[in-house]
N, C-alpha and C positions, 0 to 999 in steps of 0.2 A: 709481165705485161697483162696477165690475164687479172693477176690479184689487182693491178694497177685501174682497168677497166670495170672491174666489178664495184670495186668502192668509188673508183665518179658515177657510176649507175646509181649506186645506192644513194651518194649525195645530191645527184642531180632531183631523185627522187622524190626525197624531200624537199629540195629549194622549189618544186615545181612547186608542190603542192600548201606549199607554204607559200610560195611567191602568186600561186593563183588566190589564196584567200585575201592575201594584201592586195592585190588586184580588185578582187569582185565586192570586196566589205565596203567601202566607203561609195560602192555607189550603190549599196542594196536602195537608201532613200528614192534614190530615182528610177529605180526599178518598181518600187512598189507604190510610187505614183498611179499607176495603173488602177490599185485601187479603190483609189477617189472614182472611177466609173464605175466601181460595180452596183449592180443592183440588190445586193445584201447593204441594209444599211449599218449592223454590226463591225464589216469591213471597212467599208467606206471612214468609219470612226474614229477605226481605232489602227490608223499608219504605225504608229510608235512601236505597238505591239507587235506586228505581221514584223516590222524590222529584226524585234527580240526573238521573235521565232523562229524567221529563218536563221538568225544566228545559233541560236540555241538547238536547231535540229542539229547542224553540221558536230556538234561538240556530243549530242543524246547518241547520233547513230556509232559516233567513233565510241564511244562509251560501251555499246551494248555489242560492237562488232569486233573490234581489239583482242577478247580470247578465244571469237572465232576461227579470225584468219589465223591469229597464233597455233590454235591446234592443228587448223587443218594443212600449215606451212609444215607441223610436227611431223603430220602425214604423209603429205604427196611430194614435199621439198618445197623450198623457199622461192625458185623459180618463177614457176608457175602462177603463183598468188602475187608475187609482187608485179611479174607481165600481165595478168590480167585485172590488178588493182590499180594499176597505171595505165592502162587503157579502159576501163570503165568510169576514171576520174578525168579523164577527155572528152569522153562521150559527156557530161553531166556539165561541164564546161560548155560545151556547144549547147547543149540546150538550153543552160541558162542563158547563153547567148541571145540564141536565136527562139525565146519565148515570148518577147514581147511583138515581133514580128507574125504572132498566129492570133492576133487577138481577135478576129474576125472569129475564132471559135467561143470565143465567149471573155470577157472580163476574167470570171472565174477560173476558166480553165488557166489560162495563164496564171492565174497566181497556183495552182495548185500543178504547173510546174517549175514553176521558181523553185518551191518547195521537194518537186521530187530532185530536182539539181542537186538542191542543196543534201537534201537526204540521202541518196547516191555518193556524191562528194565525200561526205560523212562516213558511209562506209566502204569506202575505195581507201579512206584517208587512213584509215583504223589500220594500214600495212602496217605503220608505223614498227609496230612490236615485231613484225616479220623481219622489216630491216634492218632491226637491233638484234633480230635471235642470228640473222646473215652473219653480220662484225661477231657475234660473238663467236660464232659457228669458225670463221676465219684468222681470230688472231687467241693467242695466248693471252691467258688470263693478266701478267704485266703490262698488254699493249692494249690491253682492251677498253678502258677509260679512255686512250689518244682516239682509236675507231669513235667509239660511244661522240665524242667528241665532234666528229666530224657532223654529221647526227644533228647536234647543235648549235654547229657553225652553219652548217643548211638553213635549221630554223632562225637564227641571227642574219644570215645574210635576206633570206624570202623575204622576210619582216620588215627590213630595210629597204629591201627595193619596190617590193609587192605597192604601196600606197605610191610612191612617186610615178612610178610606171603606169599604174593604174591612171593617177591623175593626168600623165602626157598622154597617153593613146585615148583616153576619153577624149580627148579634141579634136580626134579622128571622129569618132562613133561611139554612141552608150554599147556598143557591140563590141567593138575592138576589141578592148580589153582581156575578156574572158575566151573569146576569139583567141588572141595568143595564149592564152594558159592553153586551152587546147590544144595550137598547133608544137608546145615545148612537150605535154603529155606525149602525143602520138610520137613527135620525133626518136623521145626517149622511150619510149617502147620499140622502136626498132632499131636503136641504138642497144638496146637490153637483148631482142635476140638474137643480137648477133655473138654479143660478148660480153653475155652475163652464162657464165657457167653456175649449175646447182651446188653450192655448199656442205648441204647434207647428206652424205652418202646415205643407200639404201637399207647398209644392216643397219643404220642409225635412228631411221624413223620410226616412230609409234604408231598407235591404232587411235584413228580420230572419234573415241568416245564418246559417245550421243551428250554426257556430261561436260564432255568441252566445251561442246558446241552451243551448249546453253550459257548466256553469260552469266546468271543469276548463281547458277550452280558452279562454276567456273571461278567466278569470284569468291563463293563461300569456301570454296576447294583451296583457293590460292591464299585465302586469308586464314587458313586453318592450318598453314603448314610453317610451322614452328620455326624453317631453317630463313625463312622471308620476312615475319610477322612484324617486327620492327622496321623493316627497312619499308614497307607497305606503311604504317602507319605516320612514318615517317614522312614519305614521301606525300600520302595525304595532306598532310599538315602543309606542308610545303606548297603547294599546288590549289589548296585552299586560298593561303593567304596571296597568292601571285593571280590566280585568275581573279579573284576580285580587283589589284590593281590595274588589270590590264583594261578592263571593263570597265570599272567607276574615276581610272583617272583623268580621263577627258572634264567630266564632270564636274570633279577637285579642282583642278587650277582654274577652270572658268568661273566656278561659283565665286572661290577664295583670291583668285590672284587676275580673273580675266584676262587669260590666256586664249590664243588667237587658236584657228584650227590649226594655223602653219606649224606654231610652237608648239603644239603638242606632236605635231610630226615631227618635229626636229628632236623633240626628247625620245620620240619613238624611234626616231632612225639612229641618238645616243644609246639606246640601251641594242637595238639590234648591234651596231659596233661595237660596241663592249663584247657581245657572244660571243660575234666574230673572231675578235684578236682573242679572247680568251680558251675558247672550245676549241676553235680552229687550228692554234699556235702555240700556242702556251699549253694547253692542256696536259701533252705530254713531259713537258721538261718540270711542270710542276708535281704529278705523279711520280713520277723518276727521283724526284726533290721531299715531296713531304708523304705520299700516297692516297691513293682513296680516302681513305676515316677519317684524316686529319684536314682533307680538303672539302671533307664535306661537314665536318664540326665548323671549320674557321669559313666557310659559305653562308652557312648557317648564321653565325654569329650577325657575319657584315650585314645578312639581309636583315635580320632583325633591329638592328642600328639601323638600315637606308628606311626603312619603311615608319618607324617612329618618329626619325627627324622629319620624313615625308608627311607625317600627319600631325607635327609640333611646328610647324615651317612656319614665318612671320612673314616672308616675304619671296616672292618671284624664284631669285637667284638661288635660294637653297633647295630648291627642288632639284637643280644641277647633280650638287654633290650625293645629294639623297638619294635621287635616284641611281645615279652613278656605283652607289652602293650594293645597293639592290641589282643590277647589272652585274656586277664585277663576282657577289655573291652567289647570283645562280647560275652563272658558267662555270663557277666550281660543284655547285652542287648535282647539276641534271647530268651529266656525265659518271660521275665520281659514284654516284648513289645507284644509275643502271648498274655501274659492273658490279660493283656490292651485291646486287642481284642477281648480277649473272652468274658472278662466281659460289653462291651457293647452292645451285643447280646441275645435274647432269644436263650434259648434252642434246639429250632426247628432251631434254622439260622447257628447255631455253622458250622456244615460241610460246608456251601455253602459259608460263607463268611470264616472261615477259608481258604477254597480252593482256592477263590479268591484271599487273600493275597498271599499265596504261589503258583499260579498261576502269580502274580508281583515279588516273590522272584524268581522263577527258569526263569523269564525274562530277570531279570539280571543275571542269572547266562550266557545268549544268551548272552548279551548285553556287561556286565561289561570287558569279557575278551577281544573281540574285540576293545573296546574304551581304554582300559589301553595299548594295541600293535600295536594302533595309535598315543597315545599320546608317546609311547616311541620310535617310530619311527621318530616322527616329532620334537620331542621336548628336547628329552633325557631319560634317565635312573630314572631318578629320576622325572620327569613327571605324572606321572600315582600316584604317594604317595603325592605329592603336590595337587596334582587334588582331591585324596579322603579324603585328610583331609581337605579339604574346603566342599567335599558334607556332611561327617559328620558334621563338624559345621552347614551347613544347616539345617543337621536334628534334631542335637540339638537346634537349634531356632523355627522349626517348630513344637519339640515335648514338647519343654518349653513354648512355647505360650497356647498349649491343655491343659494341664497339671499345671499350673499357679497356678489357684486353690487349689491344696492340697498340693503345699508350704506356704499356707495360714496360718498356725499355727496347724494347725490338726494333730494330731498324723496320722501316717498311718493304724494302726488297725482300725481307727474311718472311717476313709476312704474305708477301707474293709467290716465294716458292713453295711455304707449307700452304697455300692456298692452292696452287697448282696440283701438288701431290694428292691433297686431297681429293680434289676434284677427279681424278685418275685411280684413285684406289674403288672412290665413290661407282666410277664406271665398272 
């Protein structure tokens, strides 16, 4: 029961905070209404931008905070940082809430706390790697891609629902909304302390290193260790080419096919489905079936197919199957590629190099959108889908090369227990 309660805490965790960003994103526009009154005329200008901002802060702070909480979850336990980074992601909800309600302090002040919301948000959200070092902390290395999984099915499900919900409760109040991401936060915060026990016993924790806690050094650290180095680069790639879809394809079908806003909800609420059934469900009987390497080679593959037909597309309906590709691809991958991670780490490193990683994923999530709204400015519309199914192919070269080995004839269970052992000798 207890193992049963910790992993809905963890998943609920994420669906919050993924179901709060599907929430509060589609009405940043009218939130920053507001500063059409300000009295800076720079602001007043330039709406489009303040939107990318506040977007782009939420993606900067998880970025530079990810091998934070990761070391210091290494430290004090996993507990603690996830109860307190799910109550500080409530509190940041309420205020974006209730910011437009103070504007008697000024135009400005309000915008610049939409902004601390959203930066707050940003680093509450960076648990992420904490409740990945959790699952890994709590299952065997064979079960650890089903956990990871879970994980993913959070983020497919929030995805999915975050923009509908958003859309219904906006008919109440531009408040509502984020309003309820707050009050699922606070709940599940005290749903967590009742019946979220600490994962990491205490001779297992480490010394939270002033270099941890630096992300710059953190990353140089995590990217210099030899037993991760492809799976990191790897996953770069990967995460590259996916946050620019996420971001530039509103953009795509409107320019090229004049797609409605709805539709492109409905392809967004397809590919969060896809997660779902895939990370959720399937995840494990397909590990059990083919393994890690081979699921995240043949993930790989699909997405590099969904995202070139997606930027070769002649017409409306092939976006379906394309994306659909892409979908079905990275529910093999984002799972299957954590444990690869996981499992070439001791127990004591899970948080700091987990963090790390996702520290280089919400890089890209800064990075990816930007470069796919250059490439389709400079280049065309279908630019940025051509460009990512060539970084995918990279990184399925780069993760086939790692990985080489246990297409050697090995079953994959066989592959899981000399990964186990090692992992144990390692300790």
């Amino acid at each position: 029961m207890k193992s049963r309660s910790s992993l809905t805490f963890i998943f609920l965790t994420i669906f919050i905070d993924l179901l709060g960003i599907g929430i509060v994103l589609p009405l940043l526009p009218e939130y920053v209404k507001i500063v059409e009154r300000s009295t800076w005329p720079w602001l007043a200008e330039n709406r489009a931008l303040i939107v990318g901002a506040l977007t782009a802060s939420y993606a900067l702070m998880q970025f530079l905070f990810a091998p934070v909480l990761g070391a210091l979850s290494d430290r004090f336990g996993r507990r603690p940082v996830l109860l307190l980074s799910l109550m500080g992601t409530g509190l940041s909800y309420l205020v974006f809430a209730l910011a437009e309600n103070l504007t008697f302090l000024g135009v400005e002040t309000v915008i610049g706390l939409l902004f601390l919301a959203r930066i707050v948000a940003g680093i509450m959200g960076a648990s992420i790697s904490t409740a990945q070092a959790y699952i890994a902390d709590v299952t065997p290395p064979n079960e650890r891609a089903r956990g990871l999984g879970m994980i993913g099915a959070a983020f497919g499900l929030g995805f999915m629902l975050g923009p509908a919900l958003g859309g219904l409760l906006a008919n109440v109040s531009l408040q509502a909304p984020a309003l309820f991401a707050a009050l699922l936060s606070f709940a599940n915060v005290t749903f967590g302390f009742f019946r979220l026990p600490e994962s990491l016993p205490a001779d297992k924790r480490s010394q939270a290193q002033k270099r941890n806690l630096n992300p710059i050094s953190r990353l140089v650290a995590v990217a210099g260790d030899a037993r991760v180095q492809p799976f990191i680069l790897g996953s770069v790639l990967f995460n590259l080419a996916f946050a620019g879809l996420q971001s530039n394809f509103p953009v795509y079908s409107d320019v090229r096919f004049n797609f409605s806003p709805q539709q492109n909800a409905f392809i967004f609420a397809f590919i969060g489905l896809i997660a779902v059934i895939v990370q959720g469900f399937l995840i494990r009987k397909l590990v059990a079936r083919f393994g890690e390497a081979r699921l995240t080679i043949t993930g790989l593959s699909l997405m590099a197919i969904g995202f070139a037909a997606t930027g070769l597309a002649t017409a409306g309906w092939m976006l379906f199957p394309a994306i659909g590709l892409v979908a079905l691809g990275s529910g093999m991958v984002t799972p299957s590629l954590t444990s690869l991670v996981s499992q070439s780490v001791m127990a004591t490193e899970q948080g700091s190099i987990l963090g790390g990683v996702q520290s280089f994923n919400s890089l890209m999530m800064v990075v990816g959108p930007l470069l796919a709204g250059l490439l389709f400015d400079l280049l065309g519309p279908g630019a940025p889908y051509i460009f990512g199914a060539g970084l995918l192919t990279a990184a399925l070269v780069v993760l086939f090369s790692a990985l080489r080995e246990r297409f050697s004839g090995r079953s994959q269970p066989e592959v899981a227990t000399i990964s186990t052992e090692s992992m144990v000798n390692a300790e």
